[in-house]
C-alpha positions as MATLAB code, in Angstrom:
seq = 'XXXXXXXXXXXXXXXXXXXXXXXXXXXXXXXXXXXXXXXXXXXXXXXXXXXXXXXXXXXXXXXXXXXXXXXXXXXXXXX';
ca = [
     -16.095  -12.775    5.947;
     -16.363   -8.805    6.868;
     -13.332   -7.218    5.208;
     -12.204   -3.134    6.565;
      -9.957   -1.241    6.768;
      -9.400    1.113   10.025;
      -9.793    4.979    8.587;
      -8.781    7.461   11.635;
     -11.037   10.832   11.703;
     -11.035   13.073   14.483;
     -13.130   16.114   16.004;
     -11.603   19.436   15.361;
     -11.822   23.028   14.901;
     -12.776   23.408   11.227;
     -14.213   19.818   10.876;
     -12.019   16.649    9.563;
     -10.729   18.118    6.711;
      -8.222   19.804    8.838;
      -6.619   16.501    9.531;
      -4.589   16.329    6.815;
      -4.172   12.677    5.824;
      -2.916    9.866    3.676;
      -3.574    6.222    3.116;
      -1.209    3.541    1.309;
      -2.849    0.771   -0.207;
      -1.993   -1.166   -3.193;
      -4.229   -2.996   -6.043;
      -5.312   -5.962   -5.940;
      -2.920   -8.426   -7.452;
      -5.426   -9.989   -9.617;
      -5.824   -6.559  -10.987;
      -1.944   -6.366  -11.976;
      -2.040   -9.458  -13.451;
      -5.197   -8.792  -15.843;
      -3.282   -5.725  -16.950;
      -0.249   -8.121  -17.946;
      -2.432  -10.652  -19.265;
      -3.962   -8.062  -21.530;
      -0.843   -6.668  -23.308;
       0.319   -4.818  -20.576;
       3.937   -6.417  -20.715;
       5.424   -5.527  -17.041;
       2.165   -5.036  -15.428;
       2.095   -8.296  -13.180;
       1.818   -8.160   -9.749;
       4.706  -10.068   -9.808;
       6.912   -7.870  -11.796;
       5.679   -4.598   -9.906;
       6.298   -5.782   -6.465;
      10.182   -5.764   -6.501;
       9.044   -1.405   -7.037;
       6.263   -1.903   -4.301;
       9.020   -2.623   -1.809;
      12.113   -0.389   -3.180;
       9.762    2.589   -2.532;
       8.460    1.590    1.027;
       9.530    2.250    4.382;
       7.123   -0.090    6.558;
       8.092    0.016   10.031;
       4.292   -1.740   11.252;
       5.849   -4.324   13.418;
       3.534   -7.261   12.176;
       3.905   -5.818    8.739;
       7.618   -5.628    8.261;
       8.191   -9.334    9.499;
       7.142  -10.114    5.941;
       9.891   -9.441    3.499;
       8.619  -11.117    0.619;
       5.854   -8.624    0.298;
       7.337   -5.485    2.478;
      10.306   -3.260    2.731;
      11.612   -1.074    5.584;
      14.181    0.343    3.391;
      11.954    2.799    1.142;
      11.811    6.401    1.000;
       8.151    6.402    1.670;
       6.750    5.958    5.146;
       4.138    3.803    5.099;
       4.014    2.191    8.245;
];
């Protein structure tokens, strides 16, 4: 299975780093939960996600339709 993610460059005047940009990803869950399971009381992926979704603003139409695991109510436009 061939996992990517879609990373938009362009061809400007002063090369790509004029496109100013920003991508929103989060860690892996299993990574959360290692944290947790190592002392890290708090750390689970589990515990984390109720902040995951009170900060974002996902307006991706497929996206949003998932409200266990997405928020359109966040500050942060993400979508």
């Amino acid at each position: 299975m061939e996992l990517g993610c879609e990373v938009i460059q362009g061809r400007v005047l002063g090369g790509t780093s004029s496109i100013n940009d920003m991508a929103y990803m989060r860690g892996s869950p299993a990574d959360y939960d290692e944290w947790a399971f190592n002392g890290n009381q708090g750390w689970s992926f589990d515990h984390i996600l109720q902040y995951f979704k009170y900060s974002e603003g996902n307006y991706d139409k497929d996206i949003s339709k998932n409200k266990f695991f997405h928020s359109t109510q966040g500050p942060l436009d993400v979508g």
